[in-house]
C-alpha positions in Angstrom: 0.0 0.0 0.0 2.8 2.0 0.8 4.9 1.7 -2.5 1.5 2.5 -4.5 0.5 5.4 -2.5 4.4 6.9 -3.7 3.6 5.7 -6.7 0.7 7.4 -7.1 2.2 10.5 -6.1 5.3 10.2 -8.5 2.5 10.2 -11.3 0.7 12.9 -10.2 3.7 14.8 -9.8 4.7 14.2 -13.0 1.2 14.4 -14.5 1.8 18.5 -12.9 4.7 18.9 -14.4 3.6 18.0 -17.8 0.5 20.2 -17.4 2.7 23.0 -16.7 4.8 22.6 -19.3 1.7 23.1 -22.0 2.3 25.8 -23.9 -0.8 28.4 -23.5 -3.5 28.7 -26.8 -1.8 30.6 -29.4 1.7 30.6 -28.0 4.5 30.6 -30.5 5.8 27.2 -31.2 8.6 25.2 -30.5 9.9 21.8 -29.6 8.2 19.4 -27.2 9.5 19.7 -23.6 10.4 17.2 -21.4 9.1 17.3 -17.7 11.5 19.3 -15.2 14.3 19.5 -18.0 12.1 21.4 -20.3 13.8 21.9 -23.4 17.0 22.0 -22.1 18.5 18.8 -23.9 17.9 21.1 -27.5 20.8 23.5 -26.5 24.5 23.3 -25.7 25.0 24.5 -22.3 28.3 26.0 -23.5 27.3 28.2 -26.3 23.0 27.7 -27.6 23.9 30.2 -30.2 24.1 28.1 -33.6 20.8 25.9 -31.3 18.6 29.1 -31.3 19.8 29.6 -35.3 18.6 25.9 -35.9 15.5 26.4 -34.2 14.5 29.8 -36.0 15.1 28.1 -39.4 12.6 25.4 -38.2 9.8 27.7 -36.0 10.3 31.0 -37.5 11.2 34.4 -36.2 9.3 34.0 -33.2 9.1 30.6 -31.3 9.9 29.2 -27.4 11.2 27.2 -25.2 11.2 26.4 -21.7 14.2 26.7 -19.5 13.3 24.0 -17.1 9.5 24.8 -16.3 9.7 28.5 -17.0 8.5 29.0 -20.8 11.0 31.8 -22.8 10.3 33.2 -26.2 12.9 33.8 -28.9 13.1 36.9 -31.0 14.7 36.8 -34.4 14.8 39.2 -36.9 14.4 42.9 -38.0 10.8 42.7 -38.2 10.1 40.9 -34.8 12.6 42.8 -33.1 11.3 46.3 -34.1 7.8 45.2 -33.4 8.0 44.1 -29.6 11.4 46.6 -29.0 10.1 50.0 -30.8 6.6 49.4 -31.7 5.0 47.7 -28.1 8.3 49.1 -26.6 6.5 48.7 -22.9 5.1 45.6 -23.3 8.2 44.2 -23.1 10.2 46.7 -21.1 10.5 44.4 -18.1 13.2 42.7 -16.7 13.0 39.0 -14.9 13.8 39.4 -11.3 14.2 35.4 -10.7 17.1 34.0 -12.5 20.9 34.3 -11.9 22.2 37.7 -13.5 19.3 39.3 -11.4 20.5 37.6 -8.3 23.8 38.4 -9.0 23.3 42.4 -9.9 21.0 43.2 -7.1 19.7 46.4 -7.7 22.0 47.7 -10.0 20.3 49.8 -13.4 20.9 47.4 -16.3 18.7 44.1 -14.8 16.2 46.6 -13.0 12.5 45.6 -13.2 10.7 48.6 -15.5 8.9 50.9 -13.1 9.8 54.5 -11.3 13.1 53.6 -9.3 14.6 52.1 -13.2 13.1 54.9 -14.9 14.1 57.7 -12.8 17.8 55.9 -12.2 18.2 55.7 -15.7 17.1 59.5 -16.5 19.9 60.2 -13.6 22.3 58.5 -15.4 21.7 59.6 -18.3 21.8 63.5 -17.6 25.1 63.1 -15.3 27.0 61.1 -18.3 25.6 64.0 -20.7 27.1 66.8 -17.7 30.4 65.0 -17.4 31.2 65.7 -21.3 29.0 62.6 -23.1 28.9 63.7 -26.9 31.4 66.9 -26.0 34.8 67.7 -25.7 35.7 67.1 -22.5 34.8 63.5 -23.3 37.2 63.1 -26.1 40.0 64.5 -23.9 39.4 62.0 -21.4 39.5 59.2 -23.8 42.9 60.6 -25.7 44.4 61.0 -22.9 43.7 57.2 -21.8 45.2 56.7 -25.5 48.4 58.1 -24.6 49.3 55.2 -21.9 47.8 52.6 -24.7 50.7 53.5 -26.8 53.2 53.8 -24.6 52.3 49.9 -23.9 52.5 49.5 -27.9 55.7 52.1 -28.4 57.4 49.4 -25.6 55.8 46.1 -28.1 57.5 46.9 -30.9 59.7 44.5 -32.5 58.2 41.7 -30.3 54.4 40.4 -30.8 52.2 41.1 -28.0 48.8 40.3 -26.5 46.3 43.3 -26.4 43.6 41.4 -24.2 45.0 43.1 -21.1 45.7 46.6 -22.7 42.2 47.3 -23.8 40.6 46.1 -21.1 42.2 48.6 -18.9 42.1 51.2 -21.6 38.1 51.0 -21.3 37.5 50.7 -17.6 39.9 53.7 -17.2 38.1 56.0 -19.3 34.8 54.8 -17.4 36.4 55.3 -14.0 37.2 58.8 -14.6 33.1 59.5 -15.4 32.2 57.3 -11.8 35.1 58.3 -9.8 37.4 61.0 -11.2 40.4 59.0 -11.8 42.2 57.0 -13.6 44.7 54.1 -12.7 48.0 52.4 -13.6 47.8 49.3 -15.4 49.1 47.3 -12.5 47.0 49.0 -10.1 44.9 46.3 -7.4 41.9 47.8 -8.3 42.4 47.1 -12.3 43.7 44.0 -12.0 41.0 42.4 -9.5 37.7 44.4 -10.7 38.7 43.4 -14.3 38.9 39.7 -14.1 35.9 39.6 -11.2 34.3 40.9 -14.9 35.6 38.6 -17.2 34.5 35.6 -14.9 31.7 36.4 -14.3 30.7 37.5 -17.8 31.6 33.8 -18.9 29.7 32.0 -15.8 26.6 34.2 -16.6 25.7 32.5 -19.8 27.5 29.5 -19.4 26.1 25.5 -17.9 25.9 26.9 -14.3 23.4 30.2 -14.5 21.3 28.2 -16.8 20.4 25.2 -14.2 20.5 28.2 -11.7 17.5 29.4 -13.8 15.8 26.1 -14.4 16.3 24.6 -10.8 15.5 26.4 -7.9 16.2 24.1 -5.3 20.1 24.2 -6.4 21.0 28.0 -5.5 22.1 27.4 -2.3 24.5 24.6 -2.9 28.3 25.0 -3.4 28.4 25.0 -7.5 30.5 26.8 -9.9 28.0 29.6 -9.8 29.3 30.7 -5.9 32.3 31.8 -7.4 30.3 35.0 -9.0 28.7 36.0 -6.1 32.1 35.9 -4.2 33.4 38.2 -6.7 30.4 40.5 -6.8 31.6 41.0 -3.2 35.1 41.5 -3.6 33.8 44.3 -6.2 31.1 45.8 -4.2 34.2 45.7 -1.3 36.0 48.9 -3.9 33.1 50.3 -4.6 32.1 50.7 -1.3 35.6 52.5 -0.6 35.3 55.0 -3.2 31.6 55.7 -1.9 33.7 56.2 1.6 36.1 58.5 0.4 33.4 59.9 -1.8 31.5 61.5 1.5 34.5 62.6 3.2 36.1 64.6 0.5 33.3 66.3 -1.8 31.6 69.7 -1.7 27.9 69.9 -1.7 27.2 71.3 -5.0 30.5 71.1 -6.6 30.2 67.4 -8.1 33.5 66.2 -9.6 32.2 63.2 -11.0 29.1 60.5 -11.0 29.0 59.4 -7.5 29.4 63.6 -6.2 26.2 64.0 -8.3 24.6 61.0 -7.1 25.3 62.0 -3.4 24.9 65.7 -4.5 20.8 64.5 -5.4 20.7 62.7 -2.1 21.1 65.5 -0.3 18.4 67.2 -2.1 16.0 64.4 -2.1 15.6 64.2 1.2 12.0 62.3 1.8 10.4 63.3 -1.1 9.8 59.9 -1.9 12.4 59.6 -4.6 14.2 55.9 -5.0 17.9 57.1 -5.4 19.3 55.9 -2.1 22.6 55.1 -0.8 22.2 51.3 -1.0 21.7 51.1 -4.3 24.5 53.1 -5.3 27.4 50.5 -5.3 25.4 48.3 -7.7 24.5 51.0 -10.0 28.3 52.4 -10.3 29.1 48.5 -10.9 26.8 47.9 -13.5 27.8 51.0 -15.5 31.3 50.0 -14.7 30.9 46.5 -16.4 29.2 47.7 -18.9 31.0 50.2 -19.8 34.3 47.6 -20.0 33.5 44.6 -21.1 31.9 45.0 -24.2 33.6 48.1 -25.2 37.4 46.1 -24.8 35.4 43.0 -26.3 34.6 44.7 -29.4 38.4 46.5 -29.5 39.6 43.1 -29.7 38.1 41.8 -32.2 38.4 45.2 -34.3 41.9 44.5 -34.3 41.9 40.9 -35.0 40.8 41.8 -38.3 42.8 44.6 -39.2 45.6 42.6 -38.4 44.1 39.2 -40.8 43.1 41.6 -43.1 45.9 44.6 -44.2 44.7 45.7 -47.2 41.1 47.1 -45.0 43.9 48.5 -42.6 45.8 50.6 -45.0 42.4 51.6 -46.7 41.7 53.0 -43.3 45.3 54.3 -42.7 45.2 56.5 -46.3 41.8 58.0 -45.1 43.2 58.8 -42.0 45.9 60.3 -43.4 44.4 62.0 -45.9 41.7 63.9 -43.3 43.7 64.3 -40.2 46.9 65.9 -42.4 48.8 67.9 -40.2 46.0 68.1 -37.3 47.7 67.1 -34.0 45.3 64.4 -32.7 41.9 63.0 -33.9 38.4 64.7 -33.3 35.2 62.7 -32.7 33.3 64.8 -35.4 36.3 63.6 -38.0 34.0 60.1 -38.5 31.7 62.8 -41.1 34.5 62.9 -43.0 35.5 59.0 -42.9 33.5 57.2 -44.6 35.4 54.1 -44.9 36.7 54.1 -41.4 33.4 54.4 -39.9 31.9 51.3 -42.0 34.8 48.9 -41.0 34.2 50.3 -37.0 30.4 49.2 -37.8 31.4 46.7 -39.3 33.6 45.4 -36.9 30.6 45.8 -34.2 28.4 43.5 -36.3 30.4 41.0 -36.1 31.8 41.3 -32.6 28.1 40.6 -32.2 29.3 41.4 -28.2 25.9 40.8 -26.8 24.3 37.9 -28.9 21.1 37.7 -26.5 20.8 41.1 -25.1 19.9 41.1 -21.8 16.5 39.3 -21.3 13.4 40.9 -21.4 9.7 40.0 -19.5 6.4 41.4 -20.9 4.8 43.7 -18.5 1.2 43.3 -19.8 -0.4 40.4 -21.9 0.6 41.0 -25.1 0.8 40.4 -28.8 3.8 39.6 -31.0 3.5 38.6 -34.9 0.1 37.6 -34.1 0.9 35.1 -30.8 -0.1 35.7 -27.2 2.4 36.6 -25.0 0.9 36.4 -21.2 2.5 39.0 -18.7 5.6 37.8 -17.1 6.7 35.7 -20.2 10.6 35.5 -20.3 11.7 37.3 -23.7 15.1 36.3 -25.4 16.2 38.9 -28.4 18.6 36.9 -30.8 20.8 39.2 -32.2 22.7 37.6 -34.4 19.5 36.8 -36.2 19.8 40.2 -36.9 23.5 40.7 -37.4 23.6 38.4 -40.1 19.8 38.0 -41.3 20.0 37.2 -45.0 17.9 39.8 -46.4 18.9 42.9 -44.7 22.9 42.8 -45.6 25.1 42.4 -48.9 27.9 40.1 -46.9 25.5 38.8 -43.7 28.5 35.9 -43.2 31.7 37.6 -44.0 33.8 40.4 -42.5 33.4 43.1 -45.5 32.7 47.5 -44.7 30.8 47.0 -48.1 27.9 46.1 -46.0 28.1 49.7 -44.5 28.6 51.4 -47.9 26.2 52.8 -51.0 27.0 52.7 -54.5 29.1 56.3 -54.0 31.1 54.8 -51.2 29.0 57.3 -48.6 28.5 55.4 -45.5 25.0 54.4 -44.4 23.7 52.1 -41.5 21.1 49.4 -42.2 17.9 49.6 -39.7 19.2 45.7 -38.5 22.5 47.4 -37.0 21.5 46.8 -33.5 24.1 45.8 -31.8 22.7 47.6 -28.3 19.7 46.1 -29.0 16.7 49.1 -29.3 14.1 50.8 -27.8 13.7 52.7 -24.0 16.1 49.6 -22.4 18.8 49.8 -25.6 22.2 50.3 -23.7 22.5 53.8 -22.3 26.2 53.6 -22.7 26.2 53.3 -26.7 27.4 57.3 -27.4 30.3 56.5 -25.5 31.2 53.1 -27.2 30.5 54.7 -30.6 33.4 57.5 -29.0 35.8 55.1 -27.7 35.8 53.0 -30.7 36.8 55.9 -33.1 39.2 57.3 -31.5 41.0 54.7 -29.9 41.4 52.6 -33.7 41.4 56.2 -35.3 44.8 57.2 -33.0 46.5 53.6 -33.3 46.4 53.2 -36.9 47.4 56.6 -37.2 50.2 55.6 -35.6 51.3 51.7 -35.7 50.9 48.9 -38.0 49.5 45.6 -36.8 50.6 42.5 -38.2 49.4 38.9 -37.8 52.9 37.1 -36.6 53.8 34.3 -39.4 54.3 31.8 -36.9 51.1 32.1 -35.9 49.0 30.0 -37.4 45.5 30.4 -39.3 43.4 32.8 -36.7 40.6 31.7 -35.6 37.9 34.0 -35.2 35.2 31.7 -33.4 34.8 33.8 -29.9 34.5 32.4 -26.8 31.1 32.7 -25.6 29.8 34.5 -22.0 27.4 37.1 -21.6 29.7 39.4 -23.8 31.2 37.6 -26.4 35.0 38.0 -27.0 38.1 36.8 -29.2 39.7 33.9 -28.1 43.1 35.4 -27.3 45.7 36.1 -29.7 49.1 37.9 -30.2 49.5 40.6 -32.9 53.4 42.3 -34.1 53.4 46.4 -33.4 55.0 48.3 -36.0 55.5 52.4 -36.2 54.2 53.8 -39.7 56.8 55.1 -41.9 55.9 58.9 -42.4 53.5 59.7 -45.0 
């Protein structure tokens, strides 16, 4: 009696699980899932990117999938993606607040559900980063003068091959670090060196295996897995963030902000109890996530920007001749020089497409019941934007599977940008920090190639450009040989 009333249980268990995992009348399609496992089996733990192309070709441009129990729908396309990003923009403005990056970021900006407290952090942010020179010139003196200790740590490569993984990782939280916390600091600096690979970790366990059963299994969160070691770095992070906060209070005058967290405080003070959400304990998160974000996929996208103009010198010294030809005799480059560089700006695009630095965005959860491409979407559904459906869709470039500037260029060689360039995704949540990428990107390869010639070592092998995947994608590491440019 005993073993049959366990029995019984098992099957209604299971008989609950199945029911669960029915997908609602009129969702999108996909393939069957299997109880507790969902549709987990369908995807490589590793990297599901090439899975969630497979699937498109067989469902369409909208279909789901459940990690674990939790049903997700994937977005593919330009018309898909415009509809529920642009079109229903609030719809599907939300943010999940149960799975592992949410855990991990707390209540920092960029995993923020949509509501007041995101919207009025994200207007903050926004109008401090436009104050501290976003878009001016006080920006692009910030970022040359990072520029000036890159190449000094080229001017000492030369002769030699080096790695750059290291350089422009630092170059970009530098030049991020000055906008949060007014400085700068040496490449061999504590701070760099830990906050930079607490990043790159933690980048790579947030889409790898481990966050994925984090998401699909509950009961698992508290044991000692692979996925501990992010939140033990999110600590040793919060830890300097914390300190600069410290300092931050003793040293400023009310009124007389000197960077991001003075004008934070500064708002604070004049916030009082008026019922605003800017508050002290969500500061050290917010700094982090613009901090991250301002890093990771900025150096990401560096890298692989040079892995090609190193495997690909004749696009190098197209660029270089521009270069030449507009900057002449001017003593450094200018941000509004990209009008007048046509060619240089389409291999900087095109160097972004196929970075493709953020392949799935950052999820997404509809805030209403909804409609997309004619399915129902409940509220609450998880939302996955695929962008390298988007990168690369067939119909919207002349090269979608090839490294070419063509695809940025008309018929007169005048640069224009396709409506599927969305690399930041789109929409109110698109990435707040795109003006300063779009900065950083210029000048930094503007300045070097003024400069040096890069040159893929001969005993190097084929390169390999498959990236290694993580919530950011980057290059697998390589080496690349410095030269200085003959004069002109």
């Amino acid at each position: 009696m005993f073993v049959s009333f366990i029995l019984l249980w098992i099957c209604v268990f299971f008989f609950i699980l199945c029911v669960k995992s029915q997908r609602p009348k009129n969702f999108p399609p996909g393939p069957r899932p299997l109880p507790i496992l969902g549709n987990l089996l369908n995807l490589s733990l590793d990297n599901p990117i090439k899975d969630f192309e497979r699937l498109r070709k067989r469902y369409g441009n909208v279909y789901s999938l459940f990690l674990g129990p939790k049903p997700a729908v994937v977005i593919n396309g330009v018309q898909a993606m415009k509809e529920a990003m642009m079109t229903k923009a609030v719809d599907f403005a939300g943010r999940p607040q149960d799975i592992f990056v949410t855990d991990l970021t707390q209540n920092g900006l960029v995993l923020a559900d949509y509501g007041p407290s995101w919207k009025e952090h994200r207007r903050f942010a926004l109008m401090t980063l436009r104050n501290f020179g976003l878009g001016k010139q006080s920006m692009e003196q910030r970022i040359l003068g990072e520029i000036q200790y890159t190449m000094e740590t080229l001017e000492g490569s030369i002769g030699t091959t080096m790695s750059p993984q290291v350089m422009f990782h630092n170059a970009a939280s530098n030049i991020i670090c000055q906008v949060l916390f007014g400085t700068r600091y040496d490449y061999d600096n504590n701070f760099i060196k830990v906050v930079v690979q607490c990043f790159k970790e933690n980048s790579k366990i947030a889409n790898g295996p481990w966050a994925m059963l984090y998401d699909s299994f509950p009961m698992i969160r508290n044991l000692p897995l692979p996925f501990m070691k992010a939140f033990k770095n999110i600590e040793t992070c919060k830890k300097f963030a914390t300190r600069h906060i410290a300092e931050h209070k003793e040293t400023r005058v009310p009124r007389q902000p000197r960077d991001f967290l003075d004008c934070y405080l500064d708002d604070l003070d004049k916030s009082g109890n008026n019922g605003s959400s800017l508050c002290e304990d969500r500061l050290t998160m917010f700094v982090l996530d613009l901090h991250f974000a301002g890093t990771d996929t900025t150096s990401n996208t560096l890298l692989t920007g040079f892995l090609y103009l190193t495997t690909y010198p004749h696009i190098q010294e197209r660029c270089q001749q521009e270069i030449d030809q507009v900057l002449e005799k001017k003593d450094h480059a200018s941000y509004d020089d990209r009008h007048n560089m046509p060619y240089m700006q389409a291999v900087i695009h095109e160097v972004q497409r196929v970075a493709n630095t953020l392949p799935l965005s950052v999820y997404h959860y509809t805030t209403n019941d909804t409609k997309l491409m004619e399915y129902f979407l409940p509220r609450g559904t998880l939302i996955i934007q695929n962008l390298t459906s988007v990168l690369k869709e067939e119909d919207q470039w002349k090269f979608p599977h090839e490294f070419n500037p063509e695809n940025f260029l008309n018929e007169q060689g005048e640069f224009v940008k396709p409506e599927a360039f969305m690399p930041f995704s789109a929409g109110p949540r698109m990435c707040l920090g795109e003006g300063l990428a779009r900065m950083e990107l210029f000048l930094i390869t503007v300045t070097l190639l003024r400069k040096f010639k890069f040159i893929w070592p001969e005993d190097a092998g084929e390169p390999d450009y498959t990236p290694v995947y993580g919530v950011t994608l980057s290059p697998k590491p390589y080496r690349m040989k410095v030269q200085l440019r003959t004069t002109q």
